[in-house]
C-alpha positions as CSV (number, residue, x, y, z in Angstrom):
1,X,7.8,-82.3,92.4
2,X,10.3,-80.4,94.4
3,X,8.8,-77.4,95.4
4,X,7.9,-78.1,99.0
5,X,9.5,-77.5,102.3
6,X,8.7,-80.7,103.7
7,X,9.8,-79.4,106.9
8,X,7.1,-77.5,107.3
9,X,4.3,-79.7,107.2
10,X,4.9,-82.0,110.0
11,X,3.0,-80.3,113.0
12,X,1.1,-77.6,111.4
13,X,-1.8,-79.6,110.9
14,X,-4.3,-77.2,111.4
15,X,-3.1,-75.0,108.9
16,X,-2.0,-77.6,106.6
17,X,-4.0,-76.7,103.4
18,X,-2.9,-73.0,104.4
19,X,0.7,-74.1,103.9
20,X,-0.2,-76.4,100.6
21,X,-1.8,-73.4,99.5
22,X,0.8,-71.0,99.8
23,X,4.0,-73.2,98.5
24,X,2.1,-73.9,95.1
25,X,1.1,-70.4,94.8
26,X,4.4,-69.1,95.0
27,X,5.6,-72.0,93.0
28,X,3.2,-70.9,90.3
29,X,4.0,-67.3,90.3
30,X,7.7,-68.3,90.3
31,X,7.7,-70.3,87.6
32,X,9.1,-73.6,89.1
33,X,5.7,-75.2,88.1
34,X,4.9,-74.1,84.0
35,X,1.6,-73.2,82.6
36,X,-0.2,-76.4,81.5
37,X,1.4,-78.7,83.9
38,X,-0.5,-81.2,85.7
39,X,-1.2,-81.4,89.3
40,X,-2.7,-84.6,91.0
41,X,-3.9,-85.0,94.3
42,X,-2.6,-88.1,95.2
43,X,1.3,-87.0,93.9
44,X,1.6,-84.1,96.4
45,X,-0.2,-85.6,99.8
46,X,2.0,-88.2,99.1
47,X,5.4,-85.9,98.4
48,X,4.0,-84.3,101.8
49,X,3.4,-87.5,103.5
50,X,-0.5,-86.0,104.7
51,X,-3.9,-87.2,103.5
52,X,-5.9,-85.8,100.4
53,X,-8.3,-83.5,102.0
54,X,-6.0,-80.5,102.4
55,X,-4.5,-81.3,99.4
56,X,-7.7,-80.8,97.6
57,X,-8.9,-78.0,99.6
58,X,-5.9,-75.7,98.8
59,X,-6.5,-77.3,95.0
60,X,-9.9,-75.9,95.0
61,X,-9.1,-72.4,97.0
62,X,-6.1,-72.0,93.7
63,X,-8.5,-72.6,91.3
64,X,-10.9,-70.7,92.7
65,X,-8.3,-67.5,92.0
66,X,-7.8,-68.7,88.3
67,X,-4.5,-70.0,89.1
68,X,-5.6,-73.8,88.2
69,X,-8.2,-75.3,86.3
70,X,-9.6,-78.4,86.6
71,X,-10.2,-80.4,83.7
72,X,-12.4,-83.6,83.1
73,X,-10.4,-86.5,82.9
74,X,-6.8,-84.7,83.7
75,X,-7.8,-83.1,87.0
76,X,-6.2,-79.9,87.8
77,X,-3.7,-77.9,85.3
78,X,-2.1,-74.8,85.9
79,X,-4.1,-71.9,83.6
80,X,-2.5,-70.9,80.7
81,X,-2.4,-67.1,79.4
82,X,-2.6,-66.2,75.6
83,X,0.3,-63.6,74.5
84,X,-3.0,-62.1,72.8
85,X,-4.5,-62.5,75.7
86,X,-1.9,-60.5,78.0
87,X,-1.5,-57.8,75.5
88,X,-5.1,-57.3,75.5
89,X,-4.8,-57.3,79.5
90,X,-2.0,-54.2,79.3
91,X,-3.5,-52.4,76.6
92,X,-6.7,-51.6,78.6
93,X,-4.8,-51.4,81.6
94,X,-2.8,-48.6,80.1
95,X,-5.7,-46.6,79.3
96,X,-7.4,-47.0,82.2
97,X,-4.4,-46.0,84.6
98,X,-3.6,-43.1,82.5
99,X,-6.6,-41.9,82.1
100,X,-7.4,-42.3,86.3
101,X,-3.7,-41.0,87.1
102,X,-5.0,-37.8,85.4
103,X,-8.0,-37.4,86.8
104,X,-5.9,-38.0,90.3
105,X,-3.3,-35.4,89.7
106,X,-6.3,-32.9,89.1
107,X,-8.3,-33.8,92.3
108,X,-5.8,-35.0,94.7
109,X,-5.7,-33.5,98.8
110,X,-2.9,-33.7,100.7
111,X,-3.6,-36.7,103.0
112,X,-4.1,-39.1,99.8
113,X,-0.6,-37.9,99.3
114,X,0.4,-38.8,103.0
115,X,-0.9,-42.2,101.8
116,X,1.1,-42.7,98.6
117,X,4.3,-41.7,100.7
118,X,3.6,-44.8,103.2
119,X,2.9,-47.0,100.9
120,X,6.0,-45.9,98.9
121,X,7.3,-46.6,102.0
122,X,6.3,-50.1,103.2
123,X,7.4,-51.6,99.7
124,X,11.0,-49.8,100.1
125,X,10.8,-52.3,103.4
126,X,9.5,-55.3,101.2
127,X,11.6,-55.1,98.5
128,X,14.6,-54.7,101.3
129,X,13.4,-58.0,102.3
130,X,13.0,-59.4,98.9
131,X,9.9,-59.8,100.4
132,X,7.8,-60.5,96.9
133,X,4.1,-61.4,98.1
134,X,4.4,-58.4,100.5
135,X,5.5,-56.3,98.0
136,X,3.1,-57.3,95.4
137,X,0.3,-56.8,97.4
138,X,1.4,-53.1,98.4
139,X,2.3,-52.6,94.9
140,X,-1.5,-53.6,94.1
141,X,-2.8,-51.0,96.9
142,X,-0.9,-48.4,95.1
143,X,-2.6,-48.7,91.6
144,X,-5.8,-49.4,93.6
145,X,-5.5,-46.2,94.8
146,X,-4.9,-44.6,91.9
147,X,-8.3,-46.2,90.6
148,X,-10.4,-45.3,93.6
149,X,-8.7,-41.7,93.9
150,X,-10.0,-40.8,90.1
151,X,-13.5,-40.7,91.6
152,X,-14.8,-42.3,88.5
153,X,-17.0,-44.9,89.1
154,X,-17.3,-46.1,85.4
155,X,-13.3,-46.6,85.4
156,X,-14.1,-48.5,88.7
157,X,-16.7,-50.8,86.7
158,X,-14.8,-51.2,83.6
159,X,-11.1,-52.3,85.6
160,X,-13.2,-54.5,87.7
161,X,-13.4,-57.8,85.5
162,X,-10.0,-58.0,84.7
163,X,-8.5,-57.3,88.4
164,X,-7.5,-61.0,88.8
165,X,-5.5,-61.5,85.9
166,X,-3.7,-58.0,86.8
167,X,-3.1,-59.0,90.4
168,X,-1.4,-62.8,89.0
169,X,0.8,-61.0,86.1
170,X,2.1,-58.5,88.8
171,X,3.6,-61.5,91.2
172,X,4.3,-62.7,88.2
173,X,6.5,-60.4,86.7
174,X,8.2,-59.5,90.5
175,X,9.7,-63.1,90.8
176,X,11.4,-62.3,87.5
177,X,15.3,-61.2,87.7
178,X,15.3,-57.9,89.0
179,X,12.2,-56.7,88.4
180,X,11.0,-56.4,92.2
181,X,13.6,-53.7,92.5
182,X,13.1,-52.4,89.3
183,X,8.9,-52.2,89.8
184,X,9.7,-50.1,93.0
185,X,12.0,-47.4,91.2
186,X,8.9,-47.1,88.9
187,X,6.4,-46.7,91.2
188,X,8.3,-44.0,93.3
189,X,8.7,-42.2,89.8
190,X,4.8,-42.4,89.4
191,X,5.0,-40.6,93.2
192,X,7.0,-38.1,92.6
193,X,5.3,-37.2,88.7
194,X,1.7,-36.9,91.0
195,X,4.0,-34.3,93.6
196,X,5.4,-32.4,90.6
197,X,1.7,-32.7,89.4
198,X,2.9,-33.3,85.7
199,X,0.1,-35.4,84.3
200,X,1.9,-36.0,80.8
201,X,5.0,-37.3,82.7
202,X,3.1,-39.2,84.8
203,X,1.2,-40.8,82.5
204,X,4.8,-41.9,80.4
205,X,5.5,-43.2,83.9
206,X,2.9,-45.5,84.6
207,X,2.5,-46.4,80.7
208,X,6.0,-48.0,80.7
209,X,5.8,-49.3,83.7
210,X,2.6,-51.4,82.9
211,X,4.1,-52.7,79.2
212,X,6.9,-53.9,81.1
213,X,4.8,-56.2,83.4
214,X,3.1,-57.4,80.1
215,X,6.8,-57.8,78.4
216,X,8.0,-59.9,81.6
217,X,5.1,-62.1,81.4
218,X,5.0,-63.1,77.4
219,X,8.9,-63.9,78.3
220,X,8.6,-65.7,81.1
221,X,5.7,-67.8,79.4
């Protein structure tokens, strides 16, 4: 298991299962460790040279986020996603965004615009970086707000249960080839159909852009 920075475990004790945690997530979401593949305690604190107990704690806090599942006998695995699965993921995704994109076109003010055009932005300044988890995370405030702006509480509800497994296929799909680059391009297209106030354009936008997160995933799995 080569995915550590060994380096960087020697005197950050405190924050050890901080650091654990955050070299297997990216790991995961990068694709150096594979969907079904096995991950034992004992392996990493001793890769790490540390005891168990962060081990296990950052175990536990990536499980707890569906990223690993712990299974009787085998211990933890990372979680596996059916292709059925992810397409069932993007379809309702694509309905739901389209339909709240509209609704946001129709109702918006011009200080939600303000905030679009910052968050637009901060991820020009992440992806500058190649700064993935950054961007990922402002990419996921961006359709976030496009949710909350529709002013539709039922769309709120019925996005709510899947939220997890859209938030893991978009840093999936980012640490693929040129897609961080590419995702940013889309969204600022999704920016500027909202300005223009072209709902049908708009909704092509954000359409696409969602089936190719879903078509980056079922390849890279």
């Amino acid at each position: 298991m080569d995915i550590f920075k060994t380096e960087n475990f020697k005197y950050q004790q405190k924050y050890l299962r901080d650091h654990i945690f955050e070299e297997l997530q990216q790991a995961i979401y990068s694709g150096k460790l594979g969907s079904g593949e096995r991950l034992t305690e004992n392996k990493i604190a001793e890769k790490l040279g540390v005891s168990r107990t962060p081990v296990r704690e950052a175990l536990y806090r990536l499980a707890s986020l569906g990223l690993i599942k712990m299974i009787p006998h085998r211990g933890f695995v990372i979680s596996q996603w059916s292709l059925k699965e992810i397409e069932d993921v993007i379809d309702l995704r694509v309905m739901l965004e389209s339909f709240a994109i509209k609704l946001v076109i129709e109702r918006i003010q011009p200080n939600e615009i303000e905030e679009f055009k910052e968050l637009i932005k901060q991820m020009e300044e992440a992806v500058l970086n190649k700064d993935n988890m950054k961007a990922s995370s402002l990419n996921t405030l961006f359709h976030d707000k496009i949710i909350t702006l529709s002013n539709n509480m039922a769309l709120l509800e019925a996005i709510e249960p899947i939220k997890s497994k859209i938030y893991h296929f978009r840093i999936m799909s980012l640490y693929s080839g040129h897609r961080l680059e590419e995702s940013f391009n889309e969204h600022k297209d999704i920016l500027d159909a909202i300005l223009a106030k072209d709902i049908k354009l708009a909704q092509k936008i954000i359409t696409e852009h969602i089936k190719k997160v879903g078509l980056t995933i079922k390849q890279k799995l």
